[in-house]
C-alpha positions as CSV (number, residue, x, y, z in Angstrom):
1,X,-70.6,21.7,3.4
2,X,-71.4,19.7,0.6
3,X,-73.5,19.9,-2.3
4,X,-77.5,18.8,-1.3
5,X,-77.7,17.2,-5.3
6,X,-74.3,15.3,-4.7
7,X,-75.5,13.8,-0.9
8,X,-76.1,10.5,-1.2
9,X,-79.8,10.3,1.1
10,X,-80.5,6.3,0.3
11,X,-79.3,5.6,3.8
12,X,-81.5,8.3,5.9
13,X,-84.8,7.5,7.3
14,X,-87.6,10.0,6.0
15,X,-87.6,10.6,10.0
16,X,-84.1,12.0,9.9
17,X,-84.1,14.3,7.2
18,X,-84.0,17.6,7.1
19,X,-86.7,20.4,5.2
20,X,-83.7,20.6,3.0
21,X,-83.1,17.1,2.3
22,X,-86.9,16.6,2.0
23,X,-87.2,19.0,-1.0
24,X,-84.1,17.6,-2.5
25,X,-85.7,14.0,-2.8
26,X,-89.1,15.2,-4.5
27,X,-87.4,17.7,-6.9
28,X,-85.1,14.7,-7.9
29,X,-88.3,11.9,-7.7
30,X,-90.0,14.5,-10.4
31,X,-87.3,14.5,-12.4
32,X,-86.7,11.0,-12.6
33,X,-90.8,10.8,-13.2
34,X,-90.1,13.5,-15.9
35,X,-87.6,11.2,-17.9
36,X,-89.9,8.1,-17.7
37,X,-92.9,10.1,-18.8
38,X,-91.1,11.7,-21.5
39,X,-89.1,8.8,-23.0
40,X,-91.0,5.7,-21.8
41,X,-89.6,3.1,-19.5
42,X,-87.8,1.0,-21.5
43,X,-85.6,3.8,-22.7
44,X,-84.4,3.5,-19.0
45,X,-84.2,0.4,-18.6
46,X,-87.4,0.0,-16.4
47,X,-88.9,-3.3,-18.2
48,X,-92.4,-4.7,-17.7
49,X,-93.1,-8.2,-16.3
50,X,-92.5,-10.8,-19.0
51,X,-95.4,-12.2,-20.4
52,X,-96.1,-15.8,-19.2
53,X,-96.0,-18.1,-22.5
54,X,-99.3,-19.9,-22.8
55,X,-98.9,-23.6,-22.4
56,X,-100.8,-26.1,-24.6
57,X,-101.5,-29.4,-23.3
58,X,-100.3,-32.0,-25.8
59,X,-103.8,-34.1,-26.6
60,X,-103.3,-37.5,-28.9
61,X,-106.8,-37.3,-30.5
62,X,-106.6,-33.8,-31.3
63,X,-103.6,-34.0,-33.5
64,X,-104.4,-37.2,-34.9
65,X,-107.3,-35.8,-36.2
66,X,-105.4,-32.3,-37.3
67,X,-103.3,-35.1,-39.3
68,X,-106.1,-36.7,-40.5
69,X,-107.6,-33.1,-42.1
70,X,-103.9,-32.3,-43.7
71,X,-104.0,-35.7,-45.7
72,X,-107.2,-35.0,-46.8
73,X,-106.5,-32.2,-48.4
């Protein structure tokens, strides 16, 4: 039989596998958690949510007034 590191288990149910199989998935889950921990997500291509860019509403009286301070000056 095959290689247990080469099966691919994506497709099993955690109802269907085997002792075996189970072991298999945590020792490869805490490597994977050993490579994000060690070289940080990005590294792996794991990216956080975007940050949302903060909208301004556009007010008339507040920038005539910013205009009015710049000639001032």
């Amino acid at each position: 039989m095959d290689d247990i590191r080469e099966r691919d288990l994506s497709r099993k149910s955690n109802e269907d596998l085997t002792d075996e199989e189970k072991r298999e998935l945590a020792r490869r889950f805490q490597e994977f958690s050993d490579l994000v921990r060690e070289k940080g997500p990005q590294s792996l291509g794991l990216q956080s949510k975007p940050r949302k860019k903060r909208i301004s509403k556009w007010d008339p009286a507040a920038m005539a007034s910013a205009g009015k301070k710049a000639d001032s000056r």
